[in-house]
C-alpha positions in Angstrom: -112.2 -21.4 38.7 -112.8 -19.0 41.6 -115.1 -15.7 42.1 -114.4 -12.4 42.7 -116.7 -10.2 44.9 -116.7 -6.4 44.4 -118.9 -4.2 46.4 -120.6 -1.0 45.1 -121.4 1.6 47.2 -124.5 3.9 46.4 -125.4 6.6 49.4 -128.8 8.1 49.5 -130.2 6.0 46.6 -133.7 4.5 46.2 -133.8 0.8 46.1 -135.5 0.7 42.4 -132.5 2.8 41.3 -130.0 0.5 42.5 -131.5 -2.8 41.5 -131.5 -1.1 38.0 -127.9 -0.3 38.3 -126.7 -3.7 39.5 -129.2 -4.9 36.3 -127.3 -3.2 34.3 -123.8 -4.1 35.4 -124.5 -7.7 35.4 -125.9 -7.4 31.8 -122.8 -5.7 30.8 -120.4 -7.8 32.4 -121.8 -11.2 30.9 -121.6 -9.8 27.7 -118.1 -9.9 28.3 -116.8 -13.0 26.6 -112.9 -13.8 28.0 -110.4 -15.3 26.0 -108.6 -18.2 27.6 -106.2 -20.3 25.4 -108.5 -21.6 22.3 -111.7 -20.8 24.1 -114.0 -17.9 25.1 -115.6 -17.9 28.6 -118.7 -16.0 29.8 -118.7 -14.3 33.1 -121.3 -15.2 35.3 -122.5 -12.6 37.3 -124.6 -12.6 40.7 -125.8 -9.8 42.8 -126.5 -9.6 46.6 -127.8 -6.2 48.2 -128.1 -5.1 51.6 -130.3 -1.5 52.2 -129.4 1.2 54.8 -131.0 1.3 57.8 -133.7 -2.0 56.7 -130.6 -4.5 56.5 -128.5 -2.8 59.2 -126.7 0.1 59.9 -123.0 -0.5 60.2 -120.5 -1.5 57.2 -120.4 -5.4 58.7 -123.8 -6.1 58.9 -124.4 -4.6 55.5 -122.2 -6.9 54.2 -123.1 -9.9 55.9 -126.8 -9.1 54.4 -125.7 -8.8 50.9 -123.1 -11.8 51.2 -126.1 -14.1 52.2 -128.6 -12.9 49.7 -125.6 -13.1 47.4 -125.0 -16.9 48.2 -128.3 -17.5 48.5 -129.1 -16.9 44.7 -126.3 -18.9 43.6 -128.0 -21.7 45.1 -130.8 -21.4 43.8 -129.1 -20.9 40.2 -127.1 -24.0 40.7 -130.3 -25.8 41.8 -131.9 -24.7 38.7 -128.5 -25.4 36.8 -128.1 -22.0 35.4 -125.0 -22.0 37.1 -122.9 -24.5 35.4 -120.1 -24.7 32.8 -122.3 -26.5 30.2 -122.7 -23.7 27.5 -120.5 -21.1 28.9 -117.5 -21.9 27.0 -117.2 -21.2 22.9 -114.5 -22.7 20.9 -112.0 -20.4 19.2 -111.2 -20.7 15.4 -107.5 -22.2 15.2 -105.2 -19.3 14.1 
């Protein structure tokens, strides 16, 4: 299975207020259970950020910032194995 990146844009906001945002999307997001066949799957959900004008100033170097921070944190949570399948799947009752 592949990933999907989505980039959310938040002008003129302090950094505590949008690591509590992206806090909360990721928490609602891996609630989400996805029904596939006879089993449910959990989203896994990473953030990477990139700040304006600490992490750069144009669109491209933002998002080179928050694509490496991104990546970076799913390495270190499939280093710590948080990032596998084991667990994220739940069987479905037959029908």
């Amino acid at each position: 299975y592949g990933g999907d990146e989505f980039v959310v844009l938040m002008p003129e906001t302090e950094k505590k207020v949008v690591e509590i945002v992206a806090a909360r999307i990721a928490e609602s997001l891996q609630k989400t259970k996805l029904k596939l066949e006879q089993s449910l799957l959990a989203l896994e959900v990473t953030v990477g950020s990139a700040s304006c004008p600490e992490d750069g100033v144009t669109a491209e170097a933002l998002l080179q910032v928050a694509d490496t921070s991104l990546y970076r944190l799913k390495a270190i949570k499939a280093q710590s194995g948080r990032d596998t399948d084991q667990g994220q799947r739940t069987s479905l009752p037959s029908a």
